[in-house]
C-alpha positions as CSV (number, residue, x, y, z in Angstrom):
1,X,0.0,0.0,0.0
2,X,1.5,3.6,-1.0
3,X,2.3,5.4,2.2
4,X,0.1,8.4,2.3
5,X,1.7,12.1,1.0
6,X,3.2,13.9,3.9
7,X,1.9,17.5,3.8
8,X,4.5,20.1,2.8
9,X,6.2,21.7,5.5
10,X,8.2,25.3,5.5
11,X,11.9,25.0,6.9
12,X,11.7,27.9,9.0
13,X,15.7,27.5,10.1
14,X,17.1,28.2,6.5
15,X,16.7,30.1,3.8
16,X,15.1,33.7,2.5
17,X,12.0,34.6,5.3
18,X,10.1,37.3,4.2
19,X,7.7,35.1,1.3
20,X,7.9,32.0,4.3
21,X,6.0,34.6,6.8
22,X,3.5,35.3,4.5
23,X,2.9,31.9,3.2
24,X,2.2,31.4,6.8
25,X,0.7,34.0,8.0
26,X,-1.7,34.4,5.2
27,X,-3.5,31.2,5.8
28,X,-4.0,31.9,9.4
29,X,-5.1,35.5,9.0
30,X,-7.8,34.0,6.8
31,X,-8.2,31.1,9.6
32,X,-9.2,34.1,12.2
33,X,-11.5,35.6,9.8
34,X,-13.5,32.4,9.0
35,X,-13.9,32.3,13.0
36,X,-14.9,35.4,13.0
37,X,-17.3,35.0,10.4
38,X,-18.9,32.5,13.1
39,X,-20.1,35.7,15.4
40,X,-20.6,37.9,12.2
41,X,-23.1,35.9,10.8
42,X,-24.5,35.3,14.5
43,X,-25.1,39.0,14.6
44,X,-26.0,39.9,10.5
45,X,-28.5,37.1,11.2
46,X,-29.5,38.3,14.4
47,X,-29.5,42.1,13.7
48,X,-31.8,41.2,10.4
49,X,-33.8,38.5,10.7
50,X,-34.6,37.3,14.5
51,X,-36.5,39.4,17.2
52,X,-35.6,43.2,18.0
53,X,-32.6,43.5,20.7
54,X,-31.3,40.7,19.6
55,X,-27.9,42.0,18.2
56,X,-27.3,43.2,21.8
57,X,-28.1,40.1,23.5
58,X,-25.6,38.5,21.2
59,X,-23.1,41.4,21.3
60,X,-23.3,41.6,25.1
61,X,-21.3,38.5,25.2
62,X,-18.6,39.2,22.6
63,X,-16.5,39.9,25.6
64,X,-17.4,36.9,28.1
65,X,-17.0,34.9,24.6
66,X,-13.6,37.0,24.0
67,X,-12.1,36.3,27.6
68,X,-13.0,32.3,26.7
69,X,-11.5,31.9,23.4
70,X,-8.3,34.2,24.3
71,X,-7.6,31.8,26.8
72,X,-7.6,29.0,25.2
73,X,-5.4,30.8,22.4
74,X,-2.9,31.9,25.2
75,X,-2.7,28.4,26.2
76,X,-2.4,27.0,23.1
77,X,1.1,29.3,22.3
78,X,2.6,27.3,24.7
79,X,2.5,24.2,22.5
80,X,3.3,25.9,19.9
81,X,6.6,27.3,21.2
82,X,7.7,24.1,23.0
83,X,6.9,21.6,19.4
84,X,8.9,24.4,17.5
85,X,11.7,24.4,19.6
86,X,12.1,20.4,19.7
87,X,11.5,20.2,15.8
88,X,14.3,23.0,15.9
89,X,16.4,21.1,17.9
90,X,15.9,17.8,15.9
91,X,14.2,16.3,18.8
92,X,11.2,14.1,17.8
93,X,10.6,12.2,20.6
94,X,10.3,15.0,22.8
95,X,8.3,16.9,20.6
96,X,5.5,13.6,20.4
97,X,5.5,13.8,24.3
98,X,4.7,17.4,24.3
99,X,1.9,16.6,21.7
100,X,0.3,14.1,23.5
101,X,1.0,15.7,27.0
102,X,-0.8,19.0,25.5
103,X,-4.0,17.5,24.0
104,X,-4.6,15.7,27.0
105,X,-4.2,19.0,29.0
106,X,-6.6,20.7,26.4
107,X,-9.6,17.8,26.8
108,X,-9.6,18.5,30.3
109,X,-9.3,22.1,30.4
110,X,-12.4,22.1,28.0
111,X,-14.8,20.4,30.2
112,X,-13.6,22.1,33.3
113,X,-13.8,25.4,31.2
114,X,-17.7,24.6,30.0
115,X,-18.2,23.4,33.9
116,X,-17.4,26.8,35.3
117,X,-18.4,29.2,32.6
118,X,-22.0,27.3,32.7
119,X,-22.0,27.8,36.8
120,X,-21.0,32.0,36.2
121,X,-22.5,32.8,33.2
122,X,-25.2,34.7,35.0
123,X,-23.1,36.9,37.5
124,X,-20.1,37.1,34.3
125,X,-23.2,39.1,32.5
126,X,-24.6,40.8,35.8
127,X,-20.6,42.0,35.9
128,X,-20.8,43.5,32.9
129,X,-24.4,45.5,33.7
130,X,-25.8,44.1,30.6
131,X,-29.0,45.8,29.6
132,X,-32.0,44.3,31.5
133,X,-34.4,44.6,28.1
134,X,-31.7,41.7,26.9
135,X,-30.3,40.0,29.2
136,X,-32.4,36.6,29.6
137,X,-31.6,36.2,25.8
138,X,-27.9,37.4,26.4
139,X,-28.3,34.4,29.3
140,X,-29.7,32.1,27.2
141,X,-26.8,32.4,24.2
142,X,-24.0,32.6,26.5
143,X,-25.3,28.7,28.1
144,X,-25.5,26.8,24.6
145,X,-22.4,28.7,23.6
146,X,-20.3,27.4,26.5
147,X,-21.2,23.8,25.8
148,X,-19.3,23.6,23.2
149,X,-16.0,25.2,24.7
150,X,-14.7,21.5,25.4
151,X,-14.2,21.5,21.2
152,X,-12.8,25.1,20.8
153,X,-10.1,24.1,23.3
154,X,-9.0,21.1,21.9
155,X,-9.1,22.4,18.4
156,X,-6.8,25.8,19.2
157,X,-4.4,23.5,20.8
158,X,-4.4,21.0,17.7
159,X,-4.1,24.2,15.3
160,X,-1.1,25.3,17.2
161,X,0.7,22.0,16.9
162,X,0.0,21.9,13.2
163,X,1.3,25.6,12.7
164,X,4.5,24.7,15.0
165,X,5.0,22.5,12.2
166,X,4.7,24.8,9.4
167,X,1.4,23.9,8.2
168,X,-1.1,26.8,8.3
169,X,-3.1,25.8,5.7
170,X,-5.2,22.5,7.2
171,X,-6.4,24.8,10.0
172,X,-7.8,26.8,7.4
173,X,-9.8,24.3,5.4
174,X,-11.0,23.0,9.1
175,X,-13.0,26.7,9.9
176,X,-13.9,26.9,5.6
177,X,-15.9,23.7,6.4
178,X,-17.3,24.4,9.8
179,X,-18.3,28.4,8.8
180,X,-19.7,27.5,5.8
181,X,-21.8,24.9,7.9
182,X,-22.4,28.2,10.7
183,X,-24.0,30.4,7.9
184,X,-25.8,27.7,6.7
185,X,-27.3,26.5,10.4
186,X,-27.4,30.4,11.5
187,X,-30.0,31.0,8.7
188,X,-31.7,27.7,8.8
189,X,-32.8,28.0,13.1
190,X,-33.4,31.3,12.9
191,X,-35.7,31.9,10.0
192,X,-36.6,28.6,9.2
193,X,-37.3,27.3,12.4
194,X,-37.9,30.6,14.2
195,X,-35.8,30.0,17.2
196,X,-34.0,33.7,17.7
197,X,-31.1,33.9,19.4
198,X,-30.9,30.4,20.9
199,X,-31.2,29.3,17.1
200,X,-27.7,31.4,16.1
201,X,-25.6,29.5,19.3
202,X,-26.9,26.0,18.7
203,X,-25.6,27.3,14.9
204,X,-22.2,28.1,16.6
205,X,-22.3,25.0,18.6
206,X,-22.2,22.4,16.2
207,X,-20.1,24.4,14.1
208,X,-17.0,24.6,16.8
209,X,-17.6,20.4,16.8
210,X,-17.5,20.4,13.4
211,X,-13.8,22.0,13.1
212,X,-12.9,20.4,16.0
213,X,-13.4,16.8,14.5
214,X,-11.7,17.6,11.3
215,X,-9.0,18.6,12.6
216,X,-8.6,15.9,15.1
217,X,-8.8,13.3,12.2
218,X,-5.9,15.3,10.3
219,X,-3.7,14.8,13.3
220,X,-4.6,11.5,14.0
221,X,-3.4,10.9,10.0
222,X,-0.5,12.5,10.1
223,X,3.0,10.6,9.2
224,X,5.2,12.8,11.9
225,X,6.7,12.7,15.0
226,X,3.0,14.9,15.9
227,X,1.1,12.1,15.4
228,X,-1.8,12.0,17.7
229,X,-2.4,8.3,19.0
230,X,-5.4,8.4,21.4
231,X,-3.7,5.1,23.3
232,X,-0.3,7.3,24.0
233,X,-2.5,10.4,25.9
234,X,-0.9,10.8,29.1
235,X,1.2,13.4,30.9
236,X,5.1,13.6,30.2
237,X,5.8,15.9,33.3
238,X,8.9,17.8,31.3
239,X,7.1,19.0,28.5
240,X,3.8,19.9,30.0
241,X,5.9,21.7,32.4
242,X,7.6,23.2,29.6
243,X,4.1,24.0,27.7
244,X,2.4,25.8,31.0
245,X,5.5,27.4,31.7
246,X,4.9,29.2,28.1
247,X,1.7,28.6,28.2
248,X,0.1,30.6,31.4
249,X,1.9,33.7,31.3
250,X,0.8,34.0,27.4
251,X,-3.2,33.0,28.7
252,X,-2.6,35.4,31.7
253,X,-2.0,38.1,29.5
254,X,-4.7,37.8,27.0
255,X,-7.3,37.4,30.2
256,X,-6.2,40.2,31.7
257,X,-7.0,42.0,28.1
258,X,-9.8,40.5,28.2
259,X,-11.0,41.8,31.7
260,X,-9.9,45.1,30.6
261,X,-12.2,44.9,27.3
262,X,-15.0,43.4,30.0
263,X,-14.5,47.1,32.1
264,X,-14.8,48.5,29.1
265,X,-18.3,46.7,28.3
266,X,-19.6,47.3,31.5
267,X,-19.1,51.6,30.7
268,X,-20.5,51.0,26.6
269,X,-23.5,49.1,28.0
270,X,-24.2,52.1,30.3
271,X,-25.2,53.9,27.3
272,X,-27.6,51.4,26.5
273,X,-28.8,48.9,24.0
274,X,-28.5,50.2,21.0
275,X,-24.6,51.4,21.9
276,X,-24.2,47.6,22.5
277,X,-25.7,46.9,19.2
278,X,-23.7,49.4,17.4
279,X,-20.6,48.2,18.9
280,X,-21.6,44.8,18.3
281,X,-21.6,45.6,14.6
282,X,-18.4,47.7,14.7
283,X,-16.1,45.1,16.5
284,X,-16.4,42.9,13.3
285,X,-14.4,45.5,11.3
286,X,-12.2,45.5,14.3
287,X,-11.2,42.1,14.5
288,X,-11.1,41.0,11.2
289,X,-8.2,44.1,10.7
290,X,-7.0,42.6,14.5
291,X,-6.5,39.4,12.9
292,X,-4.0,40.3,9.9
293,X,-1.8,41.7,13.1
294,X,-2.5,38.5,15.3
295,X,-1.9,35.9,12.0
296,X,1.8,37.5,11.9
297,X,2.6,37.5,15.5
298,X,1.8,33.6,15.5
299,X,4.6,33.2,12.7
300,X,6.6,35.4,14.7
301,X,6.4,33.2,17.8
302,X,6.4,29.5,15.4
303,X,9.7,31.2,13.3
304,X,11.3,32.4,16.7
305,X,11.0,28.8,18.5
306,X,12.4,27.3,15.7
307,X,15.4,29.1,15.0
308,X,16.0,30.1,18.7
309,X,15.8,25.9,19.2
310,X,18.4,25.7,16.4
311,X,20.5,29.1,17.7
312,X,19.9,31.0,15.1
313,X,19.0,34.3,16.7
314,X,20.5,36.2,13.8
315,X,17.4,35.1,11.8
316,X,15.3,36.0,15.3
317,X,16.0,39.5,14.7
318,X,14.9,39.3,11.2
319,X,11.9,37.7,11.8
320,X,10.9,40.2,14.1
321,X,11.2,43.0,11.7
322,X,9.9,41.3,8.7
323,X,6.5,40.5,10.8
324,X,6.5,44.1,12.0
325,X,6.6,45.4,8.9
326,X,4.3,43.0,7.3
327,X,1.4,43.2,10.0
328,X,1.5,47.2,9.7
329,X,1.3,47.4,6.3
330,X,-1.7,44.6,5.6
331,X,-3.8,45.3,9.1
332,X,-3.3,48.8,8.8
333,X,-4.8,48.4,5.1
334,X,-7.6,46.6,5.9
335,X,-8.3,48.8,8.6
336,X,-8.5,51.8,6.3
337,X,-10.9,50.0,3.7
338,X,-13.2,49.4,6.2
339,X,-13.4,53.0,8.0
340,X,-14.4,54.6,4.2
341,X,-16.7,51.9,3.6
342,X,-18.0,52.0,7.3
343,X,-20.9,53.5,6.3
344,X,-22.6,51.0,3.7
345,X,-21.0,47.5,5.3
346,X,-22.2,48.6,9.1
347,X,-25.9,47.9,7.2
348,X,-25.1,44.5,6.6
349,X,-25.2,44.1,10.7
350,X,-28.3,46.2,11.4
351,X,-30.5,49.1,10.0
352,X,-31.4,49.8,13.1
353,X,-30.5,53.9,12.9
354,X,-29.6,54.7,16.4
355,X,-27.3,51.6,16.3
356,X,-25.5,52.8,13.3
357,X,-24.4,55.6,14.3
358,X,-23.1,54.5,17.9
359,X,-20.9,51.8,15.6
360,X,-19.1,54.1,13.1
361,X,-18.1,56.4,16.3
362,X,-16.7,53.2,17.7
363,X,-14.9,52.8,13.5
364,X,-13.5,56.2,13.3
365,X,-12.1,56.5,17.0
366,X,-10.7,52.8,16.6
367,X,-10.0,51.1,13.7
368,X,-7.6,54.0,11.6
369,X,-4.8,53.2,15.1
370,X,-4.8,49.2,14.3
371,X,-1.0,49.7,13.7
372,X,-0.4,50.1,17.0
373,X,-1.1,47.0,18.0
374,X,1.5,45.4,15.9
375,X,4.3,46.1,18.2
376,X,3.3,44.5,21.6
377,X,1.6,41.6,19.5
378,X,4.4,41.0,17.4
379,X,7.4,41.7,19.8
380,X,5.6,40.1,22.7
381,X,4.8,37.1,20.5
382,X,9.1,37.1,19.4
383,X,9.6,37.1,23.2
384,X,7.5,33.7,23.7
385,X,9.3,32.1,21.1
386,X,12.5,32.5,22.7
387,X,11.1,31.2,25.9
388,X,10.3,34.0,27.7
389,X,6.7,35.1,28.4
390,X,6.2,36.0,32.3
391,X,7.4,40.1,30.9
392,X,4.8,40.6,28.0
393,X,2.5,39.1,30.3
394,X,3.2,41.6,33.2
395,X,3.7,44.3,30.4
396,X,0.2,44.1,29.1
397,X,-1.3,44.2,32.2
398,X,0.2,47.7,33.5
399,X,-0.9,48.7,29.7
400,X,-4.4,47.5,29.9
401,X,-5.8,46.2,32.8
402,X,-4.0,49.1,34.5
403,X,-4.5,52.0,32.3
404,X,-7.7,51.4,31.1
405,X,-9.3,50.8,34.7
406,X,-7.7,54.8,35.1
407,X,-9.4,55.7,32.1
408,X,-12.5,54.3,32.8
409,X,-13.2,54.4,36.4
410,X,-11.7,58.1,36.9
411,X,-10.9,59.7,33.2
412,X,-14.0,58.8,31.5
413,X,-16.4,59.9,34.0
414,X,-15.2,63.5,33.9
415,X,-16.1,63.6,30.1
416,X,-19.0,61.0,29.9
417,X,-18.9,60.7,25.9
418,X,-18.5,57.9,24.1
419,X,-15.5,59.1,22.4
420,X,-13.4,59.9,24.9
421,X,-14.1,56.4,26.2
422,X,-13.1,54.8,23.0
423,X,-9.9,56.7,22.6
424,X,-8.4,54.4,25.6
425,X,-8.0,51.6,22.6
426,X,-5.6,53.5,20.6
427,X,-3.5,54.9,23.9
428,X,-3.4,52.0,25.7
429,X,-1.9,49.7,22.5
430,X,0.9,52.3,22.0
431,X,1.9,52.3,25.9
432,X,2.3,48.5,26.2
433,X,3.9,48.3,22.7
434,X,6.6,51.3,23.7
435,X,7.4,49.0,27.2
436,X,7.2,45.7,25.1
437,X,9.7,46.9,22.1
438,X,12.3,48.3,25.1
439,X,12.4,45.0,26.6
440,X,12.9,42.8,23.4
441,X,15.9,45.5,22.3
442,X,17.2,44.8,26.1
443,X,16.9,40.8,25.6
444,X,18.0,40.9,22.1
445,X,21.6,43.1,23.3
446,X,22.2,40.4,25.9
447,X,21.9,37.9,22.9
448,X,23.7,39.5,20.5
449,X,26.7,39.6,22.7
450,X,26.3,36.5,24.2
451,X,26.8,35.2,20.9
């Protein structure tokens, strides 16, 4: 029987760099912007088709939803670093261990996840004052939604370990199959069967199973030392040590953002809910321009483990500044299409009046400063590849958490507008990217002449 074709891999360690970061980052950026067509079709189809206030009781979880799925992601980096750096080293056992050790970690972290989310959902969305004309269906969402968290863990941690491989692209088809399937369900429970907002999260629901599935198949397939074998889960101490270690500070400091963002929410949905709908329709521009910047600073931290596990930290350097330069120029890009066309696509979300013009405040006060956020993603993300991640961690939450609990709890009221209360996006990227960039110059001297 013909062996089966081993998917082509990128060698990070030699070679030109700057068409290898966009081969990989390209199919990743468009990864992030299926999953986000998950929640943009919750809220189009929500916004146009079920009952009134529906967008808002969708959109008053994007954050509880964000916190969820930014841990997970955090998690996930730490398998990604610690595969990278054991394929750099040439170490294939190790890196198989780390595997296993990892989706094992995942499965359980899933159900505990689902266990305590389902238990707080209630006070997570009396935290965040969400408006009282929506919050039994805001309830309702956020429940199904959460049982399916033990697949969206499992499948960011399987992504990762594909992508520490090289492979960007199976990830991909894994969301093209499972959003397809979204929009299709999304329209189908609401219209068809009439069931409102409950209709788009049993939609989402089955579509997380979906990619999760696929994807757990492909690894179960492949012909590499990743190999998942469900007989050879079990914990190998070393490298789940390794993975947490790389792991939790990354997680930490995307929860803490995400606490911050949850602030935030509590302040927008004081304005009411059509603010929370216009947001809601806003933040979809946001995070598709979000995800160009996030696709590169996963190839910055998958290049960086592998070369830092082979020593090549002359190519760490360039890989830093190739991703920098390639995240500014394509998120900041997208970000400018969308605030001229702001105007026309917001109406694909809702033509609710009132609502529209709460979101393109939220556009123009937002989305033209994406580029900011390029330099803490990025150089933070160059940092975790070489190992280190308790800094950016503790860097982004004195420029978040920090700042924006200043800006909101004693700034903002002195103003009240929602403009001034939006500008804290912009100001708070560029102060942790400034303290991120002088500690990465500071690591990368002592490397340099260490050398």
């Amino acid at each position: 029987m013909e062996k089966e074709k081993r998917p082509a891999r990128l060698d990070m360690t030699h070679g030109p760099l700057a068409g290898k970061l966009l081969r990989f980052a390209l199919p990743i950026a468009a990864s992030s912007m299926l999953q986000q067509l998950f929640n943009s079709a919750d809220v189009a189809v929500a916004g146009r088709f079920a009952e009134e206030g529906a967008i808002a009781a969708v959109g008053a979880n994007s954050v509880i939803v964000g916190l969820f799925v930014n841990l997970f992601v955090g998690l996930s980096v730490g398998a990604n670093v610690v595969v990278s750096q054991y394929l750099g080293q040439r170490r294939p056992r190790e890196a198989g261990a780390a595997v296993h050790s990892a989706i094992l970690f995942s499965l359980i972290c899933g159900l505990a996840t689902m266990a305590a989310a389902l238990l707080c959902s209630r006070v997570l969305l009396e935290l965040i004052d969400t408006p009282a004309d929506v919050f039994d269906r805001a309830l309702e969402y956020l429940r199904i939604y959460c049982l399916g968290i033990p697949f969206i863990v499992p499948y960011n941690f399987a992504a990762a370990i594909l992508r520490a491989t090289g492979d960007a692209k199976r990830p991909m088809y894994c969301l093209i199959a499972s959003g397809v399937l979204n929009v299709a369900l999304n329209l189908f429970f609401v219209i068809v069967c009439g069931l409102g907002v409950s209709g788009v999260a049993i939609a989402t629901v089955i579509s997380n199973v979906v990619s999760a599935v696929i994807i757990f198949i492909l690894l179960m397939r492949e012909q590499s030392e990743i190999r998942l074998e469900p007989r050879r889960l079990r914990f190998k101490w070393a490298q789940l040590k390794r993975v947490l270690y790389i792991g939790l500070p990354a997680a930490v400091q995307s929860v803490v953002f995400s606490v911050s963002n949850i602030c935030l929410q509590s302040a927008i949905n004081g304005f009411g809910s059509a603010c929370v709908g216009g947001m809601t329709a806003a933040l979809n521009f946001e995070n598709l321009s979000y995800f160009v910047v996030s696709a590169f600073a996963q190839a910055a931290v998958t290049f960086t483990g592998q070369n830092y596990g082979a020593a090549e930290y002359g190519r760490c350097r360039r890989i830093l500044c190739l991703c920098a330069i390639e995240s500014v120029v394509g998120s900041e890009a997208l970000a400018l299409l969308f605030t001229f066309t702001a105007p026309w696509l917001i109406r694909v979300f809702t033509v609710v009046p009132e609502e529209i013009e709460f979101g393109l405040v939220r556009v123009y006060y937002v989305l033209p400063f994406m580029f900011l956020a390029c330099s803490y993603e990025i150089g933070g993300s160059s940092l975790r590849g070489m190992g280190r991640s308790t800094m950016p961690a503790l860097f982004t939450v004195i420029g978040t958490v920090v700042f924006r609990l200043f800006w909101v709890y004693v700034a903002f009221p002195r103003v009240g507008t929602i403009s001034f209360l939006l500008i804290v996006y912009p100001l708070s990227w560029a102060l942790t990217g400034a303290m991120v960039v002088v500690y990465y110059l500071a690591v990368n001297r002592k490397l340099t002449h260490g050398a």
